[in-house]
Each structure stands twice: as structure tokens, then as C-alpha cells.
C-alpha positions as CSV (number, residue, x, y, z in Angstrom):
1,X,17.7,42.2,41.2
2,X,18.5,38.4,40.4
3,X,21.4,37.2,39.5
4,X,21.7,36.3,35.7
5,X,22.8,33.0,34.3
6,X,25.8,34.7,32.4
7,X,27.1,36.6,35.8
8,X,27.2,33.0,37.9
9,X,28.6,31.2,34.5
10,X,31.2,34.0,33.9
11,X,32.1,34.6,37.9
12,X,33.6,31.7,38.8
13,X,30.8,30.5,40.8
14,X,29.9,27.2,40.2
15,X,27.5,26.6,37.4
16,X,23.4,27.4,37.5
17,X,22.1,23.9,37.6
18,X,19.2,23.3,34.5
19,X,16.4,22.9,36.9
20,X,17.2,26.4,38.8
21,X,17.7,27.8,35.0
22,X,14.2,26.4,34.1
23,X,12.4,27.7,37.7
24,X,14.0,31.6,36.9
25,X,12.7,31.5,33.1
26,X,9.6,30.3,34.0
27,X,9.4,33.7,36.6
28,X,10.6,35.5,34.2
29,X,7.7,34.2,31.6
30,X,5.2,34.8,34.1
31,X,6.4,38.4,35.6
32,X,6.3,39.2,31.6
33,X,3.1,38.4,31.0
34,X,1.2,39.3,34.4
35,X,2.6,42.5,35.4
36,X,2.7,46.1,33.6
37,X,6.3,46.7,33.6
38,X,7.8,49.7,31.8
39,X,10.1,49.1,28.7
40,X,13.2,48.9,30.1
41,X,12.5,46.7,32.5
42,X,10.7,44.1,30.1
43,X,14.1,44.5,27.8
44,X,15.8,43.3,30.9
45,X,14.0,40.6,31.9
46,X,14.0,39.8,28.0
47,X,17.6,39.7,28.0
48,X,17.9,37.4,31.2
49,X,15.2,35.1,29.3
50,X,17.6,34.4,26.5
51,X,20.7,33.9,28.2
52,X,19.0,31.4,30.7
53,X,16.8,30.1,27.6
54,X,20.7,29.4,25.7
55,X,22.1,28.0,28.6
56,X,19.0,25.6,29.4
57,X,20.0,24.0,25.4
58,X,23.3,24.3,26.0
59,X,22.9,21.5,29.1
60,X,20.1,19.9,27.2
61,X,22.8,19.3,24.1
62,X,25.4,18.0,26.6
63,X,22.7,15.7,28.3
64,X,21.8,14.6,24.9
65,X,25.5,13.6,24.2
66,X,26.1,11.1,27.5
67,X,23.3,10.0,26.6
68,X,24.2,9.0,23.3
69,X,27.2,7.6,24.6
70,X,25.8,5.2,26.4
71,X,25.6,1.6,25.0
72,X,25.1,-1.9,26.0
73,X,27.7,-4.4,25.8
74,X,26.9,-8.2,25.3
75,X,26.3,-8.9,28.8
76,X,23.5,-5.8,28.9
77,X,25.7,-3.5,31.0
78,X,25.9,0.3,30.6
79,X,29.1,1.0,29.2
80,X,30.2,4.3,28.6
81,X,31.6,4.7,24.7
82,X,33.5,8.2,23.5
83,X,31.4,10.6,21.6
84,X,31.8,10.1,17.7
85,X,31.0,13.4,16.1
86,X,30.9,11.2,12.5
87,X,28.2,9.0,14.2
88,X,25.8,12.0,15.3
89,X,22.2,11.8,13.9
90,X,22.7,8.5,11.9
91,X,20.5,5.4,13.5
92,X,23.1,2.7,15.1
93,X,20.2,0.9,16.9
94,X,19.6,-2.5,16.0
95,X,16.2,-4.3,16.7
């Protein structure tokens, strides 16, 4: 039985990286839609879906975030700025 995204999140081991999150809801997907499975085992593989579906936004927020914290300074380096929660979904950019 796989392991879910919750059980490696929640047991210390080191966190599911997004691409292997994608990869087992995508098997998951396709096991759903391909195979008869009995109830049960649809409700499982439901539930797996979701956690790993949460978790794959959950990294997709936080990559959103660095990104957004990025900025160039007047020389046209990368500089990393601190998040400003105030600043989120209001247009900085200048042209």
C-alpha cells in the first residue's frame, strides 16, 4: 500500500518533495479512472488524492511567496526582500 503524503509529513521523515506529490496523484488519477476497484478502495485512494492534492498547493503557495520576494535592486541583482503580507495581491511592478 503507498505511503500517504500525511504519514511521511506527520512522521518525521523528511518532507514528500512536489514533483513526487504530483507523480503519486497522477497514479492515483489514473488507477481511478482505469481500473474497477470496489468502493472502499476508491474512498481510499480518494482520500490520498486530497491530502497529496492540499499539500501540492500548500508548496505551490510557498513557491509563489519567494517568488514574490524576489526583487531587483538598481544594479539588476536578485535580492531577496521579506514577505509583506500588506503588499500581497496589489501590483508593485513598474514598467
Amino acid at each position: 500500500m503507498p505511503k500517504t503524503a500525511q504519514a511521511s509529513e506527520a512522521g518525521g521523515n523528511k518532507p514528500l518533495p512536489f514533483e513526487e506529490a504530483v507523480q503519486k496523484l497522477e497514479t492515483i488519477v489514473d488507477s481511478m479512472e482505469s481500473e474497477e476497484l470496489p468502493l472502499e478502495t476508491l474512498l481510499q485512494r480518494f482520500e490520498e488524492g486530497t491530502r497529496l492534492l492540499r499539500l501540492c498547493q500548500e508548496r505551490l503557495a510557498e513557491a509563489e511567496l519567494k517568488v514574490q520576494r524576489l526583487e531587483k535592486d538598481l544594479s539588476g541583482d536578485m535580492v531577496a526582500r521579506p514577505f509583506d503580507p500588506g503588499m500581497a495581491g496589489t501590483d508593485t511592478e513598474t514598467a
